[in-house]
N, C-alpha and C positions, 0 to 999 in steps of 0.2 A: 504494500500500500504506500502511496504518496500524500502527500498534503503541502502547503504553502509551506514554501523552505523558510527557515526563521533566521540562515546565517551562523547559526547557532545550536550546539547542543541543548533538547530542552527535554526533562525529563518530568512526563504526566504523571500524579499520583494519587491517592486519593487521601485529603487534610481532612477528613472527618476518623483518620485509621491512626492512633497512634505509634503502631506498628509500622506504618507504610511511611509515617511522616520521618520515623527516628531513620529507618533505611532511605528515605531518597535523604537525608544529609549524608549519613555513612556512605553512601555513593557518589557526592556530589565531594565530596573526601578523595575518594579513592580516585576519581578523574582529576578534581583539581577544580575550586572555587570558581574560577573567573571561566571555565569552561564548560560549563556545564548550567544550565536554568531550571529551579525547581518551581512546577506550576501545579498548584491545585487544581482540581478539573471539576471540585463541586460546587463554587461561585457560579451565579447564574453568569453565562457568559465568557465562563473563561475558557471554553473551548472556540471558540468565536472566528478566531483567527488560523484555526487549523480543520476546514472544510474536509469534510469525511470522518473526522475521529466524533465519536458519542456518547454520551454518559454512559448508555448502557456497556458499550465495549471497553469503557473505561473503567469500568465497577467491576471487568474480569480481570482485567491485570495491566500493569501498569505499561508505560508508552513510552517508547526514547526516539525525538524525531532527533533527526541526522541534522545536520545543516544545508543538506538540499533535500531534506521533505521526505526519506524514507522514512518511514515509522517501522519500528519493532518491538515487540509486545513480550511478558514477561520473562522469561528466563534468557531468551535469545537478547532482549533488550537490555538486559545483564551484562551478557558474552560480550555484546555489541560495544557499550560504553568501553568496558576491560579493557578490549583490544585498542584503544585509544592511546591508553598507556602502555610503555615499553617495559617497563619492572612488571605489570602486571597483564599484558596481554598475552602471557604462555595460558594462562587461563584458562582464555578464550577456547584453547586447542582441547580443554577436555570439554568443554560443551557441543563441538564440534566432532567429537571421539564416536568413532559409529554406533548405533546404541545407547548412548550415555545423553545425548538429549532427548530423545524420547521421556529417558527416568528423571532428567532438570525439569523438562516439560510438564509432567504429571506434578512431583513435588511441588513448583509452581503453583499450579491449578489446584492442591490440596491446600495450599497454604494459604493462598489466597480467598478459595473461597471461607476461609475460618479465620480471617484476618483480626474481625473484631471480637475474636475470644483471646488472643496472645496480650494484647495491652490493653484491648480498652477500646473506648470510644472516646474518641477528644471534641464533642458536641457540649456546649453550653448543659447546666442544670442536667446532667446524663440521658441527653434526647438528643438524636441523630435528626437532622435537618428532612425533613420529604419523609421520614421513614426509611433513611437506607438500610439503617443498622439492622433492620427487619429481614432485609434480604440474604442475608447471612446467619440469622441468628435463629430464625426461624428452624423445626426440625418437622418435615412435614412435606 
């Protein structure tokens, strides 16, 4: 997938996850401050500027668009950032390992969908804005 290049690393996540908010800094770490953009994507609007990306795809896992507008989405969007950096892009080579992304992939997708049972919910008075926290939390 494409989207409106930003020039810039920007990495989607969801601010209502305290989980998601503590790792896109530890990630925004391990790339390097000034290179990297951390965006909340549950402000009304803050997807606005990247035509194709959507709450809903945004609420399965998190987004790293490239600086000319590829997006990559959980675990790969991980590998992706890594490889950025030289100390840490051998990394990248086991997400890429035959096999071994299929098992980042799934992990990803377990992890994520149970995000808001690891820390918490970081919503005002302990109520998730729209009801997100509902869509995770629910067993049913």
């Amino acid at each position: 997938m494409t989207t409106t290049p930003p020039g810039h690393y920007v990495l989607i996540y969801d601010g209502l996850c305290r989980f998601c908010t503590a790792g896109a800094r530890r990630f925004r770490g391990w790339m390097g401050a000034g290179d990297v953009e951390l965006l909340d994507f549950q402000p009304p609007g803050a997807l606005d500027r990247f035509p194709g990306l959507t709450h809903d795809a945004c609420m399965k896992a998190m987004r790293l668009v490239t600086p000319d507008g590829h997006v990559f989405s959980g675990a790969e969007a991980i590998a992706r950032g890594l490889a950025t950096r030289r100390r840490l892009s051998w990394l990248t080579a086991l997400y890429h390992a035959p096999g071994l992304h299929q098992l980042f992939d799934l992990g990803y997708a377990v992890v994520a969908a149970n995000r808001y049972h690891l820390m918490g919910k970081a919503a005002a008075a302990g109520a998730c804005a729209g009801g997100t926290c509902a869509l995770h939390t629910s067993k049913g």
